[in-house]
N, C-alpha and C positions, 0 to 999 in steps of 0.2 A: 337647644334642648326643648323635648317636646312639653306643652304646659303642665300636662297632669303628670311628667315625670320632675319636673322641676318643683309642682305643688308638694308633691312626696318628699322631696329634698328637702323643702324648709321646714315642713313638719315635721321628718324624723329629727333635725338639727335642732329645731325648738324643744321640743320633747327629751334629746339627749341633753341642752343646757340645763334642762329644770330636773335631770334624774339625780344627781349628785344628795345624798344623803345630809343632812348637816343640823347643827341642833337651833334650835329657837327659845330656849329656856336651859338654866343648869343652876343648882345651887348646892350645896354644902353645909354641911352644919359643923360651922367653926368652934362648936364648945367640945366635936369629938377629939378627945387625946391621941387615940391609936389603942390597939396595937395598927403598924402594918398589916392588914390583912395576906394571910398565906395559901389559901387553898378557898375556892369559891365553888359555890351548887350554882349553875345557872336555869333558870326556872323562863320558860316563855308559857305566859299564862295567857292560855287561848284554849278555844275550843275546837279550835282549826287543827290533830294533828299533824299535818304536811307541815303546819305553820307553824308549830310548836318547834319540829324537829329541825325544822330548815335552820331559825333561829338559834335555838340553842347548838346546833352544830356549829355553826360559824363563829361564835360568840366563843365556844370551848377552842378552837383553831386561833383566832386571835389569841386569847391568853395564853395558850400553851405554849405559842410560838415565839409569843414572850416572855418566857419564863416563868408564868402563873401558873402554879397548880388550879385545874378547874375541872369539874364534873357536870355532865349535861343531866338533868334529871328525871327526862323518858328513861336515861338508864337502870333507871332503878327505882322507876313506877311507870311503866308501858301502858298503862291503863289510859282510859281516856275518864273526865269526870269530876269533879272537883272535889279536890280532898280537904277532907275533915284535919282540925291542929293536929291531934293526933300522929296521923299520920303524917301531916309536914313535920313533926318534931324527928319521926322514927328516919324520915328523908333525910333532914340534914345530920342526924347521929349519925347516920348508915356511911353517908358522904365524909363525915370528918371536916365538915367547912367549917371556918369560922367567918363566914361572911355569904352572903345569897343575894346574886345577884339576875333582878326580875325583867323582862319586859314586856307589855301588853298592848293591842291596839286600841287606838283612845277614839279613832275616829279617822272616816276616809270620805273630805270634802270634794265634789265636783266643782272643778275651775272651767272658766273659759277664757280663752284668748283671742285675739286677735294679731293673725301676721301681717304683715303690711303687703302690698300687691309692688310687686317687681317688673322690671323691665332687665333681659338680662343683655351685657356688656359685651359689642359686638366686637370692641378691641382694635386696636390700630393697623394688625395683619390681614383685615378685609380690603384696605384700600379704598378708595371714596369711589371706584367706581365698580367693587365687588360691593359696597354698603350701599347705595343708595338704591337699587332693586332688593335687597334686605328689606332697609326701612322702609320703604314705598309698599310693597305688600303686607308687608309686618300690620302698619298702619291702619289696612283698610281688611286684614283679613284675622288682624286680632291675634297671630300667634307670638308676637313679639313684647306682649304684656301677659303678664300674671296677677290677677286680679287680687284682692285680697280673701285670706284664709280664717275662716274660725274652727277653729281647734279644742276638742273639750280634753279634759286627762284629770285622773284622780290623783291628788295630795293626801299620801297616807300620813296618818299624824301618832306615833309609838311615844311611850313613858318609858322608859329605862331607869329603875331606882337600885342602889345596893344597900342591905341591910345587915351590922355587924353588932356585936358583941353578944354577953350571954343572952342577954333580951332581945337581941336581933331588932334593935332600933335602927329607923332611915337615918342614914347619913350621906346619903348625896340621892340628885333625882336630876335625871333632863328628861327634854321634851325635843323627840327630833320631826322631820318630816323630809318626804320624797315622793315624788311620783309614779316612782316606780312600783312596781305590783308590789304587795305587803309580803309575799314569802318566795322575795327573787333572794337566790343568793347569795347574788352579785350587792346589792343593795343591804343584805346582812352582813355579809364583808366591810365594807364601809361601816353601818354600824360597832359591829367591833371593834375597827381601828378607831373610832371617836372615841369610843366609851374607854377603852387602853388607853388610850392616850389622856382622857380627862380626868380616870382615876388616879393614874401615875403623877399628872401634874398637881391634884390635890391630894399628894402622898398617899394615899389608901391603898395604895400594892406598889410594888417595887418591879417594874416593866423594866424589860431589855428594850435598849434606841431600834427603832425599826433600820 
């Protein structure tokens, strides 16, 4: 394999181990009784709409496909802007939720890494004497090492909280991150199935088994 195609190799392969979604904080407030929450406004507070919409779509697709009633709420404020209580109050009467569930970017750190320099495995179907003119020029001509790689990639870092009852108090909040750009799809998918899944395990919505 040529080096700078094999360089590409281990980077997009580092990059894919670190794109996986996953939380770094969650907690609960065990003094909430319930109800089970039934129907939810989902709200992605950003200024970004692409970003806004990406999220809150994905988010309304996970729950509905488990059985949550859920409202994305560009549906029924398109605007971009920050709204006034007011208007959040007329958002969630219009929605019928009893529960609003929020999330916002907190912060996108630049990491760097280091990948190790490889030598790749000539395998025992060269034969010692189809290997040894391998290695013997490899050696002296350098295409037979892969030096080592530094790799920069952002860690997007999201809040996700849901807030229930008449007062619309927090009752649960994580803290996730990913590398993957902040309004991929793919990586709101993942979110959702977290959050489904972390609400259901701390009873606050009654989720269908994926």
């Amino acid at each position: 394999m040529h080096r700078r195609t094999l360089m590409a190799a281990l980077a997009c392969a580092f990059l894919a181990g670190c794109a996986s979604t996953r939380f770094v904080a969650e907690w609960r407030a065990n003094d909430y009784p319930g109800p089970v929450l039934r129907k939810l406004l989902v709200v992605g507070v950003s200024r970004d709409a692409v970003a806004r919409r990406v999220f809150e779509d994905q988010l309304v697709i996970e729950l509905t496909s488990r059985g949550v009633a859920a409202t994305a709420s560009y549906t029924l404020a398109p605007g971009e802007g920050e709204l006034d209580r007011a208007a959040l109050e007329r958002l969630v009467a219009t929605a019928g939720a009893d529960g609003i569930l929020t999330t916002r970017l907190v912060q996108i750190v630049r990491q760097t890494a280091i990948i190790p320099g490889a030598y790749p495995y000539a395998g025992p179907y060269y034969g010692f004497y189809r290997y040894y003119p391998y290695a013997y020029r490899g050696a002296w001509l350098g295409y037979a090492y892969t030096p080592p790689q530094v790799v920069e990639y952002d860690v997007v870092v999201l809040e996700t909280q849901l807030f229930a009852g008449a007062d619309q108090r927090l009752v649960w909040g994580a803290t996730s991150q990913t590398s993957a750009p902040a309004a991929s799809k793919q990586e709101a998918a993942r979110l959702g199935r977290l959050v489904v899944n972390a609400l259901a395990a701390a009873r606050l919505i009654e989720a269908k088994p994926v």
